[in-house]
ZAMARGU-4260 file (C-alpha; in steps of 0.2 Angstrom, whole numbers, plus 5000, padded with zeros to 4 digits):
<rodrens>
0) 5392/5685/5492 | 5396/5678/5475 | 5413/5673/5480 | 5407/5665/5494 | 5393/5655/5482
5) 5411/5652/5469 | 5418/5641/5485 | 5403/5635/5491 | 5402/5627/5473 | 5419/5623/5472
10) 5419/5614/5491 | 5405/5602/5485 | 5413/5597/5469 | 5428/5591/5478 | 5421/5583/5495
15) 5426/5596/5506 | 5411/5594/5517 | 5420/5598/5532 | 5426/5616/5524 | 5409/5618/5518
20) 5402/5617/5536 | 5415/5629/5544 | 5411/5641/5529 | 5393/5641/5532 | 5395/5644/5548
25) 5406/5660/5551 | 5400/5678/5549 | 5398/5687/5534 | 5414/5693/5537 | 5423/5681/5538
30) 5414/5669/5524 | 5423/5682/5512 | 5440/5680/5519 | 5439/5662/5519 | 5430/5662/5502
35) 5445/5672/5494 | 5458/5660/5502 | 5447/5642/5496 | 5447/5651/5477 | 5466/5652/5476
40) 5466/5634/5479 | 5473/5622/5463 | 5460/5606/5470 | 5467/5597/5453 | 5485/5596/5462
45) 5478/5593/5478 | 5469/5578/5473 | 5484/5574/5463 | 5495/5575/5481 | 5485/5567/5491
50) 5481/5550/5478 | 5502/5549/5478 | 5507/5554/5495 | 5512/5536/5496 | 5523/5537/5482
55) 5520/5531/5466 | 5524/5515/5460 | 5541/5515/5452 | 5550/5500/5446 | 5565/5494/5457
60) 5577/5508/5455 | 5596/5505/5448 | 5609/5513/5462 | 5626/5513/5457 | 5639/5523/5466
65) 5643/5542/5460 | 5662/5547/5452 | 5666/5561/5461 | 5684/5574/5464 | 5690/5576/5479
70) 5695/5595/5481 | 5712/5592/5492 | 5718/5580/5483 | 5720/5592/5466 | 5738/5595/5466
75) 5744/5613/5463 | 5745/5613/5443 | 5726/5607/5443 | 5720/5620/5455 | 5726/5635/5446
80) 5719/5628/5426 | 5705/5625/5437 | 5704/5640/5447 | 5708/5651/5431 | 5691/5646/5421
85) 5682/5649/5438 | 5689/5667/5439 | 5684/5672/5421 | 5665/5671/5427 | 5668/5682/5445
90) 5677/5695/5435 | 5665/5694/5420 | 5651/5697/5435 | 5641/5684/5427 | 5639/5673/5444
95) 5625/5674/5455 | 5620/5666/5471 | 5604/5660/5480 | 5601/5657/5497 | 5585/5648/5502
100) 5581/5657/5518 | 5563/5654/5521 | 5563/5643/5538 | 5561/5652/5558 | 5573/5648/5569
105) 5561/5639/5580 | 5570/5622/5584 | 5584/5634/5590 | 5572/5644/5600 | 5573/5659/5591
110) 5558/5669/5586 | 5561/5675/5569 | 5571/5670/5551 | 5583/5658/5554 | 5597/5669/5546
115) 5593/5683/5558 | 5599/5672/5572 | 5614/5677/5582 | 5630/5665/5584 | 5642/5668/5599
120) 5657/5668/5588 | 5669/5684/5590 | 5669/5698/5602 | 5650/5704/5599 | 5643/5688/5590
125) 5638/5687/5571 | 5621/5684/5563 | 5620/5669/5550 | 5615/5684/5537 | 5629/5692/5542
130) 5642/5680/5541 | 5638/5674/5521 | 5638/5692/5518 | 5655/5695/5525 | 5659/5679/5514
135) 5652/5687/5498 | 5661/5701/5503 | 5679/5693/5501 | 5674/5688/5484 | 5671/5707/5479
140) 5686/5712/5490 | 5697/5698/5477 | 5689/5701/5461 | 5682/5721/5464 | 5665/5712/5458
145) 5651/5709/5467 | 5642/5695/5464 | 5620/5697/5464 | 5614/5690/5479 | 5596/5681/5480
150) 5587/5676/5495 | 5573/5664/5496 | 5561/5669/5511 | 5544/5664/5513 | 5527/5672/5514
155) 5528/5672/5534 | 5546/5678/5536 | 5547/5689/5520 | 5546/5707/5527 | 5555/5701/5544
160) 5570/5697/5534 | 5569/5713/5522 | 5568/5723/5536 | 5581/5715/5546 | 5593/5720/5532
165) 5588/5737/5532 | 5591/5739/5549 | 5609/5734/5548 | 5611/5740/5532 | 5614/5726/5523
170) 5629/5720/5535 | 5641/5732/5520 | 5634/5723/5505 | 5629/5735/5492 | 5610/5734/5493
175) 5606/5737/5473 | 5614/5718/5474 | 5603/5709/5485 | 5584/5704/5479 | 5573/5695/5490
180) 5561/5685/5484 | 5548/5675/5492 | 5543/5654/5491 | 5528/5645/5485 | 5518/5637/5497
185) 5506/5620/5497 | 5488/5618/5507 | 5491/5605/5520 | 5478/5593/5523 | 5472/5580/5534
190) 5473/5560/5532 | 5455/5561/5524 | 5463/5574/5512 | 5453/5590/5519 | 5460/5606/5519
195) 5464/5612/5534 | 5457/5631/5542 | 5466/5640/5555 | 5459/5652/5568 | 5462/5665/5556
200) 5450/5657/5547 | 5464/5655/5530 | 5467/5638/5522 | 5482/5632/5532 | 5498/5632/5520
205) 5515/5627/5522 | 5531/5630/5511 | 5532/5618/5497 | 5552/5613/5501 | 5567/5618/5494
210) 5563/5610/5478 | 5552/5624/5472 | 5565/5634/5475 | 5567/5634/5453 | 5548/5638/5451
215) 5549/5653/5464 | 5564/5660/5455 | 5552/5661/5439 | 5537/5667/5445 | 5546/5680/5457
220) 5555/5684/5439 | 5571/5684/5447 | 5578/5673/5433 | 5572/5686/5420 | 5583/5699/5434
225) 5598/5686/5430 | 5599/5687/5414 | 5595/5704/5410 | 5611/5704/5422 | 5620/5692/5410
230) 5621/5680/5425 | 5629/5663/5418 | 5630/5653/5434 | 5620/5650/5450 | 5625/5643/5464
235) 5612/5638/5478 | 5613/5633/5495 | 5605/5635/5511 | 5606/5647/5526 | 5610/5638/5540
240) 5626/5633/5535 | 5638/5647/5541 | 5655/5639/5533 | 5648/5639/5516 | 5659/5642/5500
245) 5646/5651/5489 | 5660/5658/5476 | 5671/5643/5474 | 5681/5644/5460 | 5686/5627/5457
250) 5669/5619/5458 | 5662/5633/5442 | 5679/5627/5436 | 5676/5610/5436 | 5659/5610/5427
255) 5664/5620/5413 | 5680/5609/5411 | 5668/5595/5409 | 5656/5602/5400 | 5642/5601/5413
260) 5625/5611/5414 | 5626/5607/5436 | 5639/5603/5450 | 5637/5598/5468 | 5647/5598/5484
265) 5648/5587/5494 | 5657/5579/5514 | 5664/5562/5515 | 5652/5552/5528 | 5656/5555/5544
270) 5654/5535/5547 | 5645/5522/5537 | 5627/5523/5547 | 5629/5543/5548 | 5610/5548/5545
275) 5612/5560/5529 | 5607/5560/5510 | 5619/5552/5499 | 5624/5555/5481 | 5623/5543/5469
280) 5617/5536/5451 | 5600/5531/5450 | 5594/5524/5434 | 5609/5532/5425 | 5606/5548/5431
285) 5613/5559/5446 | 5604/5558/5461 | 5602/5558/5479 | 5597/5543/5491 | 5591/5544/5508
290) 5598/5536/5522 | 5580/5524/5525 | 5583/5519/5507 | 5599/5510/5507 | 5603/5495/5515
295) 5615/5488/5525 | 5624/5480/5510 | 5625/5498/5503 | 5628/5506/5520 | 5644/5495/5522
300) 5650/5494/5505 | 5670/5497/5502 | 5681/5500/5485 | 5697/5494/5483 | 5705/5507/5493
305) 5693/5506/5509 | 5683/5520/5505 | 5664/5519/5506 | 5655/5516/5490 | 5640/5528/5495
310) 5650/5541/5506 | 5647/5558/5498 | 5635/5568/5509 | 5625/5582/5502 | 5628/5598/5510
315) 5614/5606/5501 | 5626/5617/5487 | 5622/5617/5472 | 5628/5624/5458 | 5620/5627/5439
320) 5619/5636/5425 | 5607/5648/5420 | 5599/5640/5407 | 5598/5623/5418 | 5589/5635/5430
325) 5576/5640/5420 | 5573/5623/5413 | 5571/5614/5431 | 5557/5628/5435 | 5546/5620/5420
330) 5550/5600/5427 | 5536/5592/5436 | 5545/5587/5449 | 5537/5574/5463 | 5531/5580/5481
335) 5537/5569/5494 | 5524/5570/5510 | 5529/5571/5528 | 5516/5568/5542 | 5515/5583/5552
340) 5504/5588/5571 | 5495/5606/5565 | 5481/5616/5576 | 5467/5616/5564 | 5448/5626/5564
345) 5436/5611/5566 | 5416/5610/5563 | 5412/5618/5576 | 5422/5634/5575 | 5433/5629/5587
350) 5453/5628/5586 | 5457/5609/5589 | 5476/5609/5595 | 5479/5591/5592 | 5493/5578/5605
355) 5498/5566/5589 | 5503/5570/5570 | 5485/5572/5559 | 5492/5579/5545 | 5499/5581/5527
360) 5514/5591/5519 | 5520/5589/5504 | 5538/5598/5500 | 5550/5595/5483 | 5566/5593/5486
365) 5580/5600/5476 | 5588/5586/5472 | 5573/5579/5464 | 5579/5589/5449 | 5593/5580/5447
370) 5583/5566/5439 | 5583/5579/5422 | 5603/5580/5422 | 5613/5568/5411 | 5626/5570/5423
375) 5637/5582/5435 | 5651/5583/5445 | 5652/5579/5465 | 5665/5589/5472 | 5669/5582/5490
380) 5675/5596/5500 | 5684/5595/5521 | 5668/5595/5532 | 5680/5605/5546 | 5683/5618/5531
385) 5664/5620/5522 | 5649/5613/5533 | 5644/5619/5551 | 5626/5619/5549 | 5613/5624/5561
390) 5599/5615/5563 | 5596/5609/5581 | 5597/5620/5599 | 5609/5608/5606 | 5619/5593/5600
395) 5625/5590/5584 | 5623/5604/5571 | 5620/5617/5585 | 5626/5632/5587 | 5637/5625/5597
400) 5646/5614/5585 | 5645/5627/5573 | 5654/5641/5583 | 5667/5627/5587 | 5670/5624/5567
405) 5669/5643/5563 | 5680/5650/5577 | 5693/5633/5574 | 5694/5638/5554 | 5694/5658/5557
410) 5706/5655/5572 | 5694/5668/5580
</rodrens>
């Protein structure tokens, strides 16, 4: 009972009244599970949260459009001194990638990881996990290297993934290669800035976005496992997109040439009020700006040869190198809040399945790093040749769209 005393404490310090009432109200039993869970909680960054989850005042921000190097227009004697300086860190076996993969496939109607979804592409169909690994695979195939492979999975997918690869034997990737590692996760709370309890009677978390991907790699010590493993550069992306170049050798190439510690790829906007995240230079530095944030002056904006000004979409690659990595993990970064519809434990012990949003998440993103980066290269890449993401069950970026990329590019 002295735990259960420790979060009694702890819940009147910080005006948790309402968790305070649940907790005096539960068996025995389940006071100490729910006492466990409240002492893990970090109440200094919650309050912290929830007193920014406006946003903090910033002074106008200075956005200026982003150099970047369009990958087809590299003629042939640029592509191979590029290509050369990427091809010294494959066969050196000092590259590495990550692949955040932490999110269900729920919005596609699938019960399970997202990467354990299964495409209609080919004869038997292919799962997303399956497909990257048959695209690291090539890399190995070309360099007789193969390159340490990271997954990002979450603490409600985590043994579901590892044992989705075990079943198919890693889809022919050599399993002393792959290391799975699992994302930090953030209380959610409601607009009063309570925790909330779910019916397991467990402070109700959520993954703290893709932005602590840096902080997960530390404290899982996978960068320690890069190192050990001489690991020079990282490149990470997501899982839902199944045309992604994760060992291209011309990006690495490009920011060693130019002598910077991060570079990005990105797709030329589809059209000027296409709905996507856009690169740019804010306040000097690299950085992304969403679509709600710019204009229509911004929107609209031509250079001299009728190009957008603010065109380059991110397609959530992202390459750095290992020291960069390690630094981004010790970055305070800022968590941007999304209003969310949760079930939730109310006072009277009863699960409260709310109709409208009554609720708090805060995510980083990973671009939010980009603010510590005196600069990096923008690679634009052909959307038809390196983005099919999956995101949505039907319409665009389905898995329709993306079988119709996939078995256009593959000729399958």
């Amino acid at each position: 009972m002295k735990r259960v005393e420790q979060a009694k404490k702890i819940l009147k310090e910080n005006n948790q009244s309402k968790i305070l009432k649940i907790l005096e109200n539960i068996d025995i039993e389940k006071q100490e599970e729910l006492a466990r869970d409240i002492l893990k909680v970090d109440f200094e960054q919650i309050h912290r949260l929830y007193e920014n989850r406006n946003g903090k005042n910033k002074r106008k921000d200075n956005i200026e459009p982003i150099k970047y190097i369009d990958k087809n227009k590299l003629n042939s004697k640029q592509r191979q001194e590029i290509e050369k300086i990427g091809e010294k860190i494959f066969r050196q076996n000092q590259y590495a990638v990550v692949t955040m993969a932490g999110g269900q496939g729920t919005r596609l109607g699938w019960k399970g990881p997202k990467g354990t979804f299964k495409l209609d592409v080919g004869e038997n169909g292919k799962y997303i996990f399956e497909i990257l690994a048959n695209t690291l695979k090539k890399t190995t195939a070309k360099y007789g290297k193969e390159v340490y492979w990271y997954i990002m999975t979450s603490v409600e997918n985590n043994d579901e993934t590892i044992n989705f690869f075990e079943k198919n034997e890693y889809f022919g990737y050599n399993k002393e290669k792959v290391k799975f590692f699992t994302q930090n996760v953030l209380p959610i709370l409601d607009f009063e800035g309570n925790l909330l309890i779910d019916s397991s009677y467990k402070v109700k978390e959520a993954s703290d976005g893709n932005g602590g991907v840096f902080i997960a790699l530390k404290n899982s010590k996978m960068i320690e496992d890069m190192k050990s493993h001489n690991i020079k550069w990282v490149y990470v992306c997501g899982v839902d997109n199944i045309m992604a170049n994760m060992t291209d050798e011309i990006l690495l190439g490009l920011a060693i040439k130019n002598n910077v510690p991060s570079a990005s790829k990105s797709v030329k906007k589809a059209y000027p009020e296409e709905k996507v995240g856009i690169f740019c230079k804010k306040n000097g530095k690299p950085a992304i700006i969403e679509y709600i944030d710019m204009d229509k002056k911004m929107i609209y904006a031509e250079d001299e040869d009728g190009e957008l000004l603010y065109g380059e979409s991110n397609i959530v690659g992202h390459l750095f190198n290992i020291e960069t990595l390690e630094k981004m993990a010790d970055y305070k970064f800022d968590y941007h809040c999304a209003i969310k519809k949760n079930s939730y434990l109310g006072e009277n012990i009863k699960e409260v399945l709310p109709e409208e949003p009554n609720s708090l998440k805060f995510e980083a993103f990973i671009f939010d790093g980009f603010e510590y980066l005196d600069d990096m290269v923008i690679l634009r890449v052909k959307r038809e040749e390196e983005f099919a993401p999956i995101k949505n069950a039907t319409g665009v970026d389905s898995p329709e769209t993306a079988k119709e990329i996939y078995e256009k590019y593959y000729e399958v």
